[in-house]
TORRO-830283 format. One record per residue (C-alpha): residue number from 1; x, z, y. Coordinates in pm, 1 decimal. Layout:
% TORRO-830283
  resi         u         w         v
   NUM         X         Z         Y
...
***
This chain:
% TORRO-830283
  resi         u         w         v
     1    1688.1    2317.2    1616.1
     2    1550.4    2112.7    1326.8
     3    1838.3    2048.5    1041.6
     4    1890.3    1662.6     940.6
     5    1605.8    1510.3     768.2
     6    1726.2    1310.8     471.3
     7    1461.0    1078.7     344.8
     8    1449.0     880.3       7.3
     9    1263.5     604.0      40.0
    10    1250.7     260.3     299.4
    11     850.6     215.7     259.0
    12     659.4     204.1     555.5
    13     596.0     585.4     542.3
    14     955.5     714.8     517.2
    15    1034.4     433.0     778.9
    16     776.6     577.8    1022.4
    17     907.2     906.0     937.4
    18    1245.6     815.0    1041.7
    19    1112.3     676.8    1364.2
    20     954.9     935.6    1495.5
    21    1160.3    1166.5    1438.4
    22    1453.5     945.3    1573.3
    23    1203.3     898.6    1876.3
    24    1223.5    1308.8    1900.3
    25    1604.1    1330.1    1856.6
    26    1592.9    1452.7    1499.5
    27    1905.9    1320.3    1300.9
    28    1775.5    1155.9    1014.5
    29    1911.3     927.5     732.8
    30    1684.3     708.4     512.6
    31    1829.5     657.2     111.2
    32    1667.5     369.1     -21.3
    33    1743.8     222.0    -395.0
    34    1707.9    -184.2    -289.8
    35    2007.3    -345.7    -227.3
    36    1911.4    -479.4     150.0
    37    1554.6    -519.2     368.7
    38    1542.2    -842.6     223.6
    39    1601.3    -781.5    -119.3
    40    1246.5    -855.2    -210.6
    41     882.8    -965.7    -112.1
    42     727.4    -698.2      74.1
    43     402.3    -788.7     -35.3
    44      99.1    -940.7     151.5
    45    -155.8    -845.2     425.3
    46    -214.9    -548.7     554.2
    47    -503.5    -427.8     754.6
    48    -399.1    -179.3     973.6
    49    -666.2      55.5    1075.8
    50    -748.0     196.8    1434.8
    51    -777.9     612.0    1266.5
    52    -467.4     596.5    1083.7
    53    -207.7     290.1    1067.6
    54    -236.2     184.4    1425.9
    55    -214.6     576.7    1563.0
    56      54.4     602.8    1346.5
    57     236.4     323.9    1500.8
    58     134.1     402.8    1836.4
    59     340.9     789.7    1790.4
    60     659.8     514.7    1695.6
    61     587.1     350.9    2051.1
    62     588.4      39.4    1852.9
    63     205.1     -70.0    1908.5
    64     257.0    -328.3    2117.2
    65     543.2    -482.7    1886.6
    66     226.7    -455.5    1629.2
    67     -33.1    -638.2    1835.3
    68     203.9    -933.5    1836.7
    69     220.7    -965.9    1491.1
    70    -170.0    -983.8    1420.6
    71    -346.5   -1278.8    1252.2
    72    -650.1   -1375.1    1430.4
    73    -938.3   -1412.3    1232.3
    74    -784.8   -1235.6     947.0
    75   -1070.3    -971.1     957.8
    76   -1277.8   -1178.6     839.5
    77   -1483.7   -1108.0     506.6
    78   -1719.8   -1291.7     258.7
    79   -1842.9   -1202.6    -101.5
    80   -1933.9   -1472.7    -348.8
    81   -2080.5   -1428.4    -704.6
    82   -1921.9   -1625.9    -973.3
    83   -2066.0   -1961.7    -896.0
    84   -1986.1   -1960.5    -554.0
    85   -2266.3   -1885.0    -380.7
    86   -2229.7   -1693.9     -84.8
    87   -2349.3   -1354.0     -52.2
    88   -2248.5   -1226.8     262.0
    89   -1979.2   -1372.1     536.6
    90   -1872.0   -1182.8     836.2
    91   -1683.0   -1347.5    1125.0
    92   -1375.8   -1149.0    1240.9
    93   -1518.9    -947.2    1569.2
    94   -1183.1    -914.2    1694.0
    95   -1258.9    -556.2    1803.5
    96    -912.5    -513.8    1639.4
    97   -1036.3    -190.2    1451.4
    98    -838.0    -344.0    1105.5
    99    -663.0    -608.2    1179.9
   100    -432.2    -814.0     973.3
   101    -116.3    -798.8     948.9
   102     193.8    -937.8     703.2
   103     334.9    -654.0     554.2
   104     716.5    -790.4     563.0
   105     666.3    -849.3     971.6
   106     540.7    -505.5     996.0
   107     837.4    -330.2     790.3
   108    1063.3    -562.7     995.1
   109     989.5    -387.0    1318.3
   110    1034.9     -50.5    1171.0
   111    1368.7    -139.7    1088.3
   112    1463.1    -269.8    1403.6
   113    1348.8      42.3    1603.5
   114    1609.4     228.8    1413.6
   115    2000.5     250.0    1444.9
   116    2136.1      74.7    1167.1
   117    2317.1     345.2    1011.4
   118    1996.7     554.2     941.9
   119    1944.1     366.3     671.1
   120    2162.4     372.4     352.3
   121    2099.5      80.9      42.2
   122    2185.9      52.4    -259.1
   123    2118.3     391.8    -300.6
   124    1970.9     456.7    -619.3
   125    1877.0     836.0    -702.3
   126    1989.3     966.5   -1000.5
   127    1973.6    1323.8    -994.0
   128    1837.2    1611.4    -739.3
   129    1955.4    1988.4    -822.1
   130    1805.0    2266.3    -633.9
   131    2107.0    2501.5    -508.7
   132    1842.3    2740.4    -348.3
   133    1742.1    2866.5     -16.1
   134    1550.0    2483.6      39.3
   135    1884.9    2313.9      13.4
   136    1907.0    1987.5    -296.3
   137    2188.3    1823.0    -368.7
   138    2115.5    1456.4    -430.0
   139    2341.5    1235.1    -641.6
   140    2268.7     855.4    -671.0
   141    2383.7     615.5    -899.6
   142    2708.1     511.2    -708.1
   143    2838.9     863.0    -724.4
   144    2766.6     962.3    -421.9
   145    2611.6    1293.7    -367.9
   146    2519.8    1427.7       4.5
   147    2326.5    1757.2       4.7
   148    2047.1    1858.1     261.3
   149    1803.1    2164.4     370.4
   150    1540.9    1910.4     419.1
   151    1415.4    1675.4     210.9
   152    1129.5    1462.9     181.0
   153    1014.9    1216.7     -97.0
   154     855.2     884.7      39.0
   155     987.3     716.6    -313.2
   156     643.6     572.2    -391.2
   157     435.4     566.6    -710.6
   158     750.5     693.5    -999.4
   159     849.2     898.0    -745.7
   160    1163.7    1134.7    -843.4
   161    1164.8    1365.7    -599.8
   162     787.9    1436.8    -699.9
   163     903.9    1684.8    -967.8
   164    1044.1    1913.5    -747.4
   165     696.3    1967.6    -659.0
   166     418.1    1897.1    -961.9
   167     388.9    1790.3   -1307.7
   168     163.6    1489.3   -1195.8
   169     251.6    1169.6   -1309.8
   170      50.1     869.2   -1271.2
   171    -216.6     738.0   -1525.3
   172    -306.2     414.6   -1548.8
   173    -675.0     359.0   -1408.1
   174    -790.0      85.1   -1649.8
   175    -767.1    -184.2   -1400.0
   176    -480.2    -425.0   -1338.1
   177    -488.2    -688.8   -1080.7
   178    -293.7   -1030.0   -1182.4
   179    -100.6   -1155.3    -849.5
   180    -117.9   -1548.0    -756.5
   181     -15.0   -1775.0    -443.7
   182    -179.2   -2097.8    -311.6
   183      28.1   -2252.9     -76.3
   184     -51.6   -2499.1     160.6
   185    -380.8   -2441.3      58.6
   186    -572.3   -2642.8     339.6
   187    -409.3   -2973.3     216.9
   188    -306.9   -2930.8    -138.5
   189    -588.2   -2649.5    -255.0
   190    -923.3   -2747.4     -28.1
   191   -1207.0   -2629.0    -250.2
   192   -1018.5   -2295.5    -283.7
   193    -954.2   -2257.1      28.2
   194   -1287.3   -2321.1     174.8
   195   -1383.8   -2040.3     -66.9
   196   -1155.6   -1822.3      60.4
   197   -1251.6   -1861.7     448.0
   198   -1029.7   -1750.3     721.6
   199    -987.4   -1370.6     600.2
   200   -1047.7   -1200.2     321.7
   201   -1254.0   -1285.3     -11.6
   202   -1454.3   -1116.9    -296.4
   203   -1597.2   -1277.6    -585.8
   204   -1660.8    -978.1    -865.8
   205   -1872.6    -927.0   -1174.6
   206   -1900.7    -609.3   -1358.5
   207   -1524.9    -594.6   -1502.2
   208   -1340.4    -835.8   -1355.6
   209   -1315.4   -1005.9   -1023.8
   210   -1121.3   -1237.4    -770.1
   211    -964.5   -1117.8    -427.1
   212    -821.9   -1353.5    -221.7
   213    -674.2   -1358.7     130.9
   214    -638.2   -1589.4     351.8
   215    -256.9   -1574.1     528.7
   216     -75.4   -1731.2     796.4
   217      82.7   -2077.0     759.1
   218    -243.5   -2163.4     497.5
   219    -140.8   -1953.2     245.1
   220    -403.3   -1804.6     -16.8
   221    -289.1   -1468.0    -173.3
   222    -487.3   -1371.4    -506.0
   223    -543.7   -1060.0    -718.9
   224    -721.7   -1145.3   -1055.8
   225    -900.5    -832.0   -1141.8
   226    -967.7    -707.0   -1504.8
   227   -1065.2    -442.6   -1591.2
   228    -935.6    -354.2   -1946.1
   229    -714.4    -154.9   -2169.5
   230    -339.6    -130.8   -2089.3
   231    -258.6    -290.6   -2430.0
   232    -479.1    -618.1   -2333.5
   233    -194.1    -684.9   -2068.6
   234     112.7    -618.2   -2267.8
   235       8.8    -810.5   -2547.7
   236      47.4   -1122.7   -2257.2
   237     362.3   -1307.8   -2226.4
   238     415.6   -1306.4   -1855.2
   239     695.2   -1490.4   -1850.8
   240     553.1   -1760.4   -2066.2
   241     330.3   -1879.0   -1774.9
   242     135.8   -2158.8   -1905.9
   243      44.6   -1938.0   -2190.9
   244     -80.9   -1624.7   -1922.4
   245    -246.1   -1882.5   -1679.4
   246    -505.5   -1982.4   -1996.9
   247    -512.5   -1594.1   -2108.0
   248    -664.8   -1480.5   -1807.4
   249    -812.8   -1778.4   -1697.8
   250   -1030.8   -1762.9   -2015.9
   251   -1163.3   -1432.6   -1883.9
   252   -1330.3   -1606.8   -1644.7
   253   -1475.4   -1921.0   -1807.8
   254   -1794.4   -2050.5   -1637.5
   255   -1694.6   -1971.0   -1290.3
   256   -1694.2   -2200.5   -1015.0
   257   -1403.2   -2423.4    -965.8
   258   -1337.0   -2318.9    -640.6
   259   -1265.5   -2023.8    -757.7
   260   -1072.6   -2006.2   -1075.2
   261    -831.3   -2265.0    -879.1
   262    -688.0   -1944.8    -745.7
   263    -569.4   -1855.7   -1138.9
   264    -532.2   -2236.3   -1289.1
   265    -352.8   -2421.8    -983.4
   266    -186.4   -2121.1    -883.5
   267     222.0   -2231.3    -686.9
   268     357.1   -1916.9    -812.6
   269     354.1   -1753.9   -1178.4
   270     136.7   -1501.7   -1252.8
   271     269.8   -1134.4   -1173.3
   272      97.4    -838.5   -1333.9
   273      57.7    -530.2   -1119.5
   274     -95.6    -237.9   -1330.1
   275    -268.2      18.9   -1130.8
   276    -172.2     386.0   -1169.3
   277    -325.2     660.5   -1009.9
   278    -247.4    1031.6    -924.6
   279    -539.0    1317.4    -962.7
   280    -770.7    1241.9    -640.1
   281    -664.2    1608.3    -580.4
   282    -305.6    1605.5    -607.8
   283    -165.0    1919.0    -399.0
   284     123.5    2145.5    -490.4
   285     236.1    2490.1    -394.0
   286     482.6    2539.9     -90.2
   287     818.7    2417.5    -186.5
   288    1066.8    2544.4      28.2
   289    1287.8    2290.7     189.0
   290    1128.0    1967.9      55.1
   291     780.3    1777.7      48.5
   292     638.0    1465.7     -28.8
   293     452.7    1146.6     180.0
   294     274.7     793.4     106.5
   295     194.3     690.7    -295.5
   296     463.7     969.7    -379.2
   297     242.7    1214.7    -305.4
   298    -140.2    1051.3    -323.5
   299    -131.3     716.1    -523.7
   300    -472.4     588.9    -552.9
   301    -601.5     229.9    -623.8
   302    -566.6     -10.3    -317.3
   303    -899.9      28.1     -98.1
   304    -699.4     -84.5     253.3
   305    -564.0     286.1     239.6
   306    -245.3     305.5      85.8
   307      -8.5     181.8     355.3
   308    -223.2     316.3     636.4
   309    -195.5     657.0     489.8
   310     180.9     634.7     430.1
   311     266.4     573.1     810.0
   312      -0.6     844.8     902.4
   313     179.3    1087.3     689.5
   314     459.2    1038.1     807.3
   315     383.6    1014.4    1201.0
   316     180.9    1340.1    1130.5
   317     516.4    1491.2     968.9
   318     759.1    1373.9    1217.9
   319     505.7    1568.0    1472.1
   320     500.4    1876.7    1285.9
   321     885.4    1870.2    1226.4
   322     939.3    1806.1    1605.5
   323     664.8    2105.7    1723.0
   324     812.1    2341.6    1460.9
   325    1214.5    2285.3    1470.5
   326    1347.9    2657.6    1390.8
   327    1088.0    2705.0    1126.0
   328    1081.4    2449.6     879.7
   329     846.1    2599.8     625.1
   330     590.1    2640.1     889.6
   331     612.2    2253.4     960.3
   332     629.3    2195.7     647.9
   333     296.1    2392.4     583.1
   334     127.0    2262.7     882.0
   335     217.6    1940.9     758.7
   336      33.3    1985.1     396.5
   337    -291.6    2192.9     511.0
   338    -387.7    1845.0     635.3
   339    -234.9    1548.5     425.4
   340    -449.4    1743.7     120.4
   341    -786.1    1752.0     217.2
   342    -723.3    1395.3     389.7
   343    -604.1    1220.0      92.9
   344    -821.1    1381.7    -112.3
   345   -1087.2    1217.7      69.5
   346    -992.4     893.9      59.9
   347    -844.2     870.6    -276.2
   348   -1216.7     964.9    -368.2
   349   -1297.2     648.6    -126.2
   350   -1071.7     452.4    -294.2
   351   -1234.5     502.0    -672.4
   352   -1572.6     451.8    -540.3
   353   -1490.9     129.3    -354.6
   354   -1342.3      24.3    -673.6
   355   -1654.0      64.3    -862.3
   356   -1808.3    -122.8    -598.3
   357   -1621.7    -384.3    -657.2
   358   -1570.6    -403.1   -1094.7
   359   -1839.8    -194.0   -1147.4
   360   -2205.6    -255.8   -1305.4
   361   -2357.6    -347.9   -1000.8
   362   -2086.3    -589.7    -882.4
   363   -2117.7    -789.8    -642.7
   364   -2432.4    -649.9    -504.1
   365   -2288.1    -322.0    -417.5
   366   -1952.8    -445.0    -250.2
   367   -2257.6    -633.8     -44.4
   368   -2495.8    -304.7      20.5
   369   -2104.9    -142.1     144.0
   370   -2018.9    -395.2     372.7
   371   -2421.7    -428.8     528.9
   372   -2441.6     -53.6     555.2
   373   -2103.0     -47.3     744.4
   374   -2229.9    -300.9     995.0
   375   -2533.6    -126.6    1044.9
   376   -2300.2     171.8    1111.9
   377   -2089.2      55.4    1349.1
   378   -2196.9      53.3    1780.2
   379   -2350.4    -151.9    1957.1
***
């Protein structure tokens, strides 16, 4: 019989995790340092592909629950140059093979498929010790300390059950995206929102660039992309916001109105997300009694991969867990032979789509990516 699966980490891999093993009768508690599920944003859209997030959600039985929570039309993507001129658009073809979804709704119905007292908050890890034979003893910043012979590390990007494993830490990839909101865009933000479309947008030059979504309730989410030094950024006063707004808004001088409305007449201040990276081949030896899933163990820059990977790894580890139950190493191996050479592969994807996107031939190659995919796809 498989021992108790203790989990650190509420993301939507360590909460698929937790499902599907709960699904196979597998006792399993989730640690997580946030105070409650609604202790913050979860973040934006997600699109939710048909090879990894949806069959991931269809091994939690919770596909249908997923379906509900689409956004038509969301798939939908265009790519402008700087002075608005449209370069490609693409209707959503509601074959459903990414759709959209809101990444808050999604974690929402991960937590309600599990008993309430999987989950722990306010749980804040402080310290793992190895005590041998695959046990750890885990003690969090409240004192408590629980011990387990199984543990797995779905603790994202700083990950600190990571170390356990490998010396990798992530580097910062010379790119950081600055995070705005439009609301009520359709009344109060037209031009930018008629930029934007119904899905998804990208406006990019070599170094810097402008993604925008389009959410429910006519809501515009933006990343500001620049690509630069990590010094350029801390040398900003985020929190005097008038000040950042004209900082990076200067970066993109000449632009079309349209679309530097998503920086200048932005309803929310700006937030800077930096983006770190792990080695696209980030694999460690067998660890006994512990591993690793989602950005904890293959942090790459955000290509639509991330979150879809995350629940994948940990539907594929539930599976392995459940078809393995007196031999957790084996599981555990099973588990590892294929997260490494998948990840691999798409964190690979994931630098090369950012090129696409920042790089030299920006915007023209994000356009050559998206045609060839079309002509790729079936009749």
């Amino acid at each position: 019989m498989a021992p108790p699966v203790t989990i650190v980490g509420a993301g939507l891999g360590g909460l698929t995790l937790a499902r599907v093993l709960h699904l196979h009768g597998i006792p399993v508690t989730v640690y997580e340092a946030e105070v409650s599920a609604m202790a913050r944003t979860q973040g934006g859209m997600l699109d939710i592909h048909d090879d990894s997030g949806q069959l991931a959600l269809k091994a939690a039985g919770l596909f249908e629950q997923f379906r509900a929570l689409i956004h038509e039309g969301g798939q939908a993507s265009r790519v402008l140059d700087q002075h608005g001129k449209v370069l490609l658009d693409e209707a959503d073809n509601g074959t459903g093979g990414r759709p959209e979804v809101r990444r808050g709704a999604l974690r929402r119905i991960l937590l309600d498929s599990l008993p309430p007292e999987t989950i722990r908050w306010d749980k804040k890890l402080a310290r793992i010790v190895a005590r041998g034979s695959g046990r750890h003893e885990l003690t969090f910043a409240d004192g408590l300390s629980v011990s387990t012979e199984l543990l797995v590390g779905a603790d994202g990007a700083w990950s600190k059950v990571r170390p356990l494993l490998s010396d990798a830490t992530p580097n910062y990839a010379g790119t950081s995206f600055i995070e705005t909101y439009l609301h009520d865009a359709d009344a109060r933000h037209r031009a930018a929102a008629e930029a934007v479309g119904g899905g998804a947008l990208f406006a990019h030059a070599p170094g810097k660039g402008i993604f925008a979504h389009r959410e429910p309730d006519s809501a515009l989410h933006a990343y500001i992309a620049l690509s630069r030094p990590a010094e350029w950024f801390t040398a900003i006063d985020f929190t005097d916001v008038a000040t950042a707004t004209a900082r990076i808004a200067a970066e993109f001088a000449g632009w079309a109105p349209a679309l530097t409305a998503l920086i200048t007449d932005a309803d929310t201040p700006p937030v800077l997300r930096m983006l770190h990276t792990l080695p696209n081949d980030h694999r460690w030896a067998r660890g006994r009694g512990v591993t690793l899933l989602g950005d904890a163990a293959h942090l790459m820059p955000p290509a639509g991969d991330g979150a879809n990977l995350a629940m994948l790894d940990g539907a594929e580890l539930s599976k392995a867990i459940a078809a393995h139950p007196d031999d957790i190493e084996a599981a555990l191996a099973t588990y590892e032979a294929a997260l490494f050479p998948r990840s691999q592969a798409a964190a690979i994807g994931a630098h090369e789509i950012l090129e696409l996107c920042l790089g030299e031939r920006a915007p023209f190659g994000l356009v050559d990516f998206f045609t060839g995919m079309r002509e790729r796809m079936p009749e």
